[in-house]
N, C-alpha and C positions, 0 to 999 in steps of 0.2 A: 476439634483442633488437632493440627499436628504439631509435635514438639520436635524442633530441630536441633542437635546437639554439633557442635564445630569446635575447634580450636581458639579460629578467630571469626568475630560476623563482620567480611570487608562489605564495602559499598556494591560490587558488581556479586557475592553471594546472595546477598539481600532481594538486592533486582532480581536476581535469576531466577528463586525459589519463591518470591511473592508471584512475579509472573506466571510461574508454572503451576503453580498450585493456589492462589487465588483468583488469577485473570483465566487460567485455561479451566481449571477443576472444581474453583469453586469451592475450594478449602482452606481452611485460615490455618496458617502458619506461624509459629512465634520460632524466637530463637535462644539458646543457652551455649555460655560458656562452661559451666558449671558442674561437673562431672555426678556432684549429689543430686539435683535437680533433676535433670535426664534420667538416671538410676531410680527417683521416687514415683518419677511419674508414671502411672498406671494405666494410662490411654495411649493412642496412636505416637508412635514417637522411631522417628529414623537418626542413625548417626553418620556424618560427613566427615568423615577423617580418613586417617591411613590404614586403622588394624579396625579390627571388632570388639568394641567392650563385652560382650556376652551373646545371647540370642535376639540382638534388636534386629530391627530390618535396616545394615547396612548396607553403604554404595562407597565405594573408594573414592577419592577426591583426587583429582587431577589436579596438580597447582596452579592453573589459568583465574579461578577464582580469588587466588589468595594473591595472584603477584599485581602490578601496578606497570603503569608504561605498554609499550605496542612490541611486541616481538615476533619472529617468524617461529610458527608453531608445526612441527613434526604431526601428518594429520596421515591418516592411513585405516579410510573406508572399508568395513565388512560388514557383515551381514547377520542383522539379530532378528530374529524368525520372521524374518520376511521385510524388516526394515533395514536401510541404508545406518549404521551407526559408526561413533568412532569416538577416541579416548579413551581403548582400553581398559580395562580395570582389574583388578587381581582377582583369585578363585573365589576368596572369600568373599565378592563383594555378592550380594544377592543381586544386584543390575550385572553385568558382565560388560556393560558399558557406562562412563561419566558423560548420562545425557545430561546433567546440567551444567558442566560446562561446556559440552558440546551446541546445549542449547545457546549458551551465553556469545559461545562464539558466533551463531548465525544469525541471534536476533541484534547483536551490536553492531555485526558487519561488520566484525574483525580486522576480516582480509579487506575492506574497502582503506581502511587505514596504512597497509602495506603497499609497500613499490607494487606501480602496475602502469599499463597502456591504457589510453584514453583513446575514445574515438573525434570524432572529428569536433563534435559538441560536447569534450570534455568531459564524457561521460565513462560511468566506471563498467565495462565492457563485460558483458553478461558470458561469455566463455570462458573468464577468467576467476570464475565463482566455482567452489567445494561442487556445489549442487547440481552444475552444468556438466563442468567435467564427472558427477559419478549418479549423472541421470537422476536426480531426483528433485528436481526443481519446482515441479508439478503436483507436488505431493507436499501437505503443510503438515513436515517431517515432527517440530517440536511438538504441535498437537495429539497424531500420532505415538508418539514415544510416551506423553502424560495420561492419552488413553490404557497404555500398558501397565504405567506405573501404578494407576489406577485401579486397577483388575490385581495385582500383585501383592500392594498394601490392604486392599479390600478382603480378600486372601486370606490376610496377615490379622487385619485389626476389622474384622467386619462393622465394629458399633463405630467406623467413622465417621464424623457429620458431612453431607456435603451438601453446603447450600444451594438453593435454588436459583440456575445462572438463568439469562436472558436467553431466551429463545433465538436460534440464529436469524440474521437480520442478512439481506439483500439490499444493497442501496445502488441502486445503478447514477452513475455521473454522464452530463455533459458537460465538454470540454467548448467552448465556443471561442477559438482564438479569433476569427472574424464572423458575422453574423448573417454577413451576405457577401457574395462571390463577386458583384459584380456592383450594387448600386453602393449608393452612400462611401464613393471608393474616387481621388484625384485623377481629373484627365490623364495626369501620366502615368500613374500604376496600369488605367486603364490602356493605356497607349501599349506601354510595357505587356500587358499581359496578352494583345492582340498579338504582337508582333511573335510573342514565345509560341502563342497555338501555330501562328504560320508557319515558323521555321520548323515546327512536327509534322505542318501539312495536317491539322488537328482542325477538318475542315465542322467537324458539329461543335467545338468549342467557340469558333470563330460567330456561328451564326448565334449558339446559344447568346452569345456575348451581345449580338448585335441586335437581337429582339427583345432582350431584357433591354439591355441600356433605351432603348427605342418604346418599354413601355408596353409591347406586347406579349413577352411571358414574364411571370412571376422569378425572383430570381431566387436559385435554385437550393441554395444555404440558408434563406427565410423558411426556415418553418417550425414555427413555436409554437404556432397555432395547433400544429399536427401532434406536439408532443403534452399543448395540455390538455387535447382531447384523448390520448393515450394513457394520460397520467391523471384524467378526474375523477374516475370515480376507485381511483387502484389503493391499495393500501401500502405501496411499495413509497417510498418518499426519495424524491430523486434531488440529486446537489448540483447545479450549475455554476458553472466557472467561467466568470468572464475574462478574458486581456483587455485589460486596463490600463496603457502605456502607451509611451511615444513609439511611432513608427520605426522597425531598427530591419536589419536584413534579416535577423532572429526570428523579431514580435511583429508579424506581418496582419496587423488588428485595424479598427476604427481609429479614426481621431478622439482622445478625449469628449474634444468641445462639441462634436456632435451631437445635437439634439435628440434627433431620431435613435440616435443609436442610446441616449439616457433613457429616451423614453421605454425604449424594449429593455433592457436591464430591470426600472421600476417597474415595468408590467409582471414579468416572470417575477419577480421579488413575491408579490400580491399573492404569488398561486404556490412557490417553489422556495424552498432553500437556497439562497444565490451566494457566490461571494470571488473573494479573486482568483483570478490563473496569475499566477506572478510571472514577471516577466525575466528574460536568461539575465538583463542587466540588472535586475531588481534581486536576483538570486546572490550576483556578487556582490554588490554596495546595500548595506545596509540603511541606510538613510535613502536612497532610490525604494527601495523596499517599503520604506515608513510612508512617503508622497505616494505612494498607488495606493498602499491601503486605505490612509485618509481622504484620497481622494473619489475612493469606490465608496466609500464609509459614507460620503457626505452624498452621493448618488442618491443611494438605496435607504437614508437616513435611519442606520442602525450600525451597532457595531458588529465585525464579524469575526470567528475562532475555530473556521476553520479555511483552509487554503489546497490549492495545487499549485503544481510546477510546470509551465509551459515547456516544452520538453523532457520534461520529466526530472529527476533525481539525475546528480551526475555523481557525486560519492557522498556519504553519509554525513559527512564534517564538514563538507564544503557547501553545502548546501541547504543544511537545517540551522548554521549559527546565526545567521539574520534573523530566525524564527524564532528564538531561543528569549529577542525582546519583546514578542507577546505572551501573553499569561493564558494558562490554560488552551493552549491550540490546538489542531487537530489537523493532518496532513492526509490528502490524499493521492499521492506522487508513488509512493514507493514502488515501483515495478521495472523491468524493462521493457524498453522499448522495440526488440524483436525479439522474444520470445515469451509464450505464456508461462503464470506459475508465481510461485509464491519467495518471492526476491532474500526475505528475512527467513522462510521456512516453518511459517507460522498463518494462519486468519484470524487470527485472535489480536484485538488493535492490543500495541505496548507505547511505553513511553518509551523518548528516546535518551538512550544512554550515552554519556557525553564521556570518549575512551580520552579525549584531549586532556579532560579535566578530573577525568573519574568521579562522574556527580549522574545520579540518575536527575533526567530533566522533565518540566510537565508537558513537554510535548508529545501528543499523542499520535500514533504514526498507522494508518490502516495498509495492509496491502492490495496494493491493486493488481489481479491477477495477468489483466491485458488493457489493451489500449487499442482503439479501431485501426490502427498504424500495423499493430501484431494480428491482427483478425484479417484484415485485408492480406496476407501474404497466401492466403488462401482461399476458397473460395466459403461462400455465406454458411452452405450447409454443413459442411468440417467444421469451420470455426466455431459455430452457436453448438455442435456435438461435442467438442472441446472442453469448451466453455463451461456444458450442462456437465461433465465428466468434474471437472474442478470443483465446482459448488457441490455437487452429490458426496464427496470424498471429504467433506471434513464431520471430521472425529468427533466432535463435540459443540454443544448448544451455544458455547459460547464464541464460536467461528463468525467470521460476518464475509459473505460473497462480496465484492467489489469490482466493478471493469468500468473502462469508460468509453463512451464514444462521441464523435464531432456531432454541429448539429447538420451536418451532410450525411446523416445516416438516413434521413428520410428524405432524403430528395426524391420527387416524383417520376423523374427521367426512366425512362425503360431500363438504361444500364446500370441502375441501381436499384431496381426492382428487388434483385433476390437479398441484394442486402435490408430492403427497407422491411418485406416482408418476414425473415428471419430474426430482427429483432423485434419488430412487435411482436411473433408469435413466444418469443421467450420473454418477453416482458409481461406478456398475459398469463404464460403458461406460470410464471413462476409469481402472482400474485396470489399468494394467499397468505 
C-alpha cells in the first residue's frame, strides 16, 4: 500500500490518485491528513503539498486538485525525458512535473468545460485539445507518466506491493447505424438515395441499388454472417451497437417495428455482446434516451450497461448526463471522429467525473482510439499500421485497445476489398 499525505483529501484528489495508482498500477492507495501518521509510517508513502517534510518521496501540488468550479488554466508543455508534460513543479519536487493534476486535467476533460467552437454536430473539435495542439494525442500520455512514477517509487521503496492487474484486453466494436444499404429501407429513401447516386453520375451505385432491390445481389451492409464466422472460434469478444430510433436527418437506421430487422438484433444477441448506439436526439432529452433503451431492452430481452454514441461524444457534460440515470454503465464513445488517439490521454477505462457537480460518477468511460470514419481518411494499409502502432504503445497490462468499425467493413465489393481484407488480418493477427 501507498500512504498518501495531503493537506486536504478533495473529491477530484481522490479520483486522480485511486485512478492512477490503483486502475493504472495496480496499487492501493489510502490517504492522511495527519502529519504523525505519515511520519510513522514505515512502508511506501509520498507527500502532496507545497514544501517537503523530510526525505519522503515528494511531488509539488499544483492547486487544480484542491480548487472547485471551471477555470482557465495557465498550461505550458515541455518535455520530461522524452514525455510531453506540464504543471511545473518546484526543484525539490522529486517529479519535476504535477502529473496528477496534469493527469486530472485530461482524464476530466477540463478544457471540454471551457469556451470553445463546435462543429457542425456540436461536437467538441479535436484541434482545440492540449494533446492536438502539442502532438501528443497518440500516445496514452497518463499511462505513460504512471509507468515512470512506477520505476521511480520502486527505486525509492522496492518492498512495494503491486497487484496483479488484468491482462490487457482488445475489444473491437461494431457500430451498425443501418443494417442494410438498401433492403428493409421506404420507397422514398429509396427514391431519394437513386436520385443522390445520379446527380454524382455514381453509375455502380445506381446498378448496385437496382439488383439488390431486384433480389439479384445480396445487399451490401448484410453481413453478420461474415463477422460470426470471423468472431467463432476468436477469443477476442466483440460489442455491437445497434440504432434503435426514429428515423431523423442524424439517425439515418431501420424502423423500430421492423421484424426483420428485431430478428437480426436477437440473432447477434445469441452469439455477441449487443446493446444501443444512442441516438444525437436521445443524447439531448433524457427521457428519449430512457424509450430507446427500454425499448432495445425488450428486443433482446435483457438488460444492458453498456452504450455508444451515434456520432460520437460531442463534449463531456453534454453528453454523459442522460447516462448518469443508469447505474453502473459503461461507454464506448469517447474519441474523435477525425483523428486517431486517445481523446482522455489514457486506455485505461476511468469513471467519469462530473466537474458540473464535483462528484466522481459510476460511469465507466473506455477510449476509443478510431472509428472507420478516421480509418477511412486513409488508405487500409496506413490505417491498420496506425492502429497496430496505438495498441503496441501502451504502457501497461491494465490498457484495453478499443476502435470501431461499421458493419460495411466487410462488404464483398471489389472496392472494399482492401478494407475488408486489412481488418480481418488484424482481427486474426491480434487474437490471442
Amino acid at each position: 500500500m501507498l500512504l498518501v499525505y495531503t493537506q486536504t483529501i478533495t473529491p477530484r484528489l481522490r479520483y486522480t490518485f485511486k485512478h492512477f495508482f490503483e486502475s493504472i498500477l495496480g496499487i492501493e492507495v489510502d490517504f492522511t491528513t495527519k502529519l504523525d501518521v505519515f511520519i510513522a509510517q514505515n512502508g511506501p508513502k509520498l507527500s502532496y503539498v507545497n514544501k517537503p517534510l523530510g526525505n519522503e518521496f515528494f511531488v509539488n501540488a499544483n492547486p487544480l486538485l484542491f480548487e472547485q468550479g471551471i477555470q482557465n488554466q495557465e498550461i505550458e508543455v515541455s518535455d520530461w525525458d522524452g514525455l510531453p508534460a506540464f504543471f511545473e513543479s518546484s526543484q525539490a519536487s522529486i517529479v519535476p512535473y504535477d502529473i496528477f493534476a496534469a493527469s486530472f486535467y485530461l482524464i476530466s476533460r477540463y478544457e471540454e468545460y471551457l469556451l470553445h467552437v463546435k462543429d457542425e454536430n456540436g461536437r467538441f473539435l479535436s484541434n482545440q485539445s492540449l494533446a492536438v495542439q502539442n502532438n501528443f494525442l497518440e500516445l496514452p500520455l497518463i499511462d505513460l507518466w504512471a509507468q515512470k512514477i512506477l520505476d521511480l517509487l520502486l527505486n525509492k521503496f522496492p518492498e512495494l506491493e503491486i497487484n496483479q492487474v488484468k491482462t490487457s484486453q482488445f475489444i473491437p466494436i461494431v457500430e451498425v447505424v443501418s443494417p442494410y444499404k438498401y433492403t428493409h429501407k421506404s420507397f422514398l429513401r429509396n427514391t431519394a438515395q437513386f436520385f443522390i447516386s445520379l446527380s454524382k453520375f455514381d453509375l455502380w451505385s445506381i446498378m448496385e441499388q437496382i439488383m439488390v432491390l431486384l433480389g439479384f445481389w445480396k445487399d451490401p451492409w448484410n453481413n453478420f454472417k461474415a463477422f460470426f464466422l470471423l468472431f467463432k472460434k476468436s477469443k477476442l469478444k466483440p460489442r455491437f451497437f445497434f440504432l434503435f430510433s426514429k428515423i431523423t436527418y442524424y439517425d439515418q437506421g431501420i424502423s423500430i417495428f421492423n421484424a426483420t430487422f428485431h430478428s437480426l438484433i436477437k440473432s447477434v444477441s445469441d452469439y455477441h455482446k449487443v446493446s444501443l448506439l444512442v441516438s444525437t436526439e436521445a443524447r439531448q432529452k433524457v427521457k428519449t434516451f430512457k424509450n430507446e433503451l427500454e425499448r432495445f431492452e425488450q428486443v433482446i430481452h435483457r438488460t444492458t450497461k453498456f452504450i455508444q454514441f451515434n456520432l460520437g461524444v460531442t463534449s463531456v457534460f453534454e453528453t454523459y448526463r442522460n447516462v448518469l440515470t443508469m447505474e453502473e454503465a459503461e461507454d464506448f464513445s469517447l474519441g474523435y471522429h477525425d483523428k486517431m488517439g486517445y481523446r482522455a490521454s489514457t486506455a485505461v477505462p476511468f469513471r467519469f467525473y462530473d466537474l458540473g457537480n464535483e462528484i466522481e460518477t459510476s460511469l465507466f468511460l473506455y477510449s476509443l482510439v478510431a472509428t472507420e470514419e478516421v480509418l477511412r481518411n486513409t488508405d487500409a494499409f496506413t490505417s491498420f499500421q496506425k492502429l497496430k502502432q496505438l495498441k503496441n504503445q501502451i504502457p501497461t497490462a491494465s490498457g484495453i485497445h478499443t476502435f470501431s468499425v461499421t458493419n460495411a467493413i466487410l462488404s464483398p465489393h471489389n472496392n472494399n476489398k482492401p478494407w475488408k481484407e486489412a481488418y480481418v488480418n488484424y482481427i486474426t493477427e491480434n487474437d490471442r
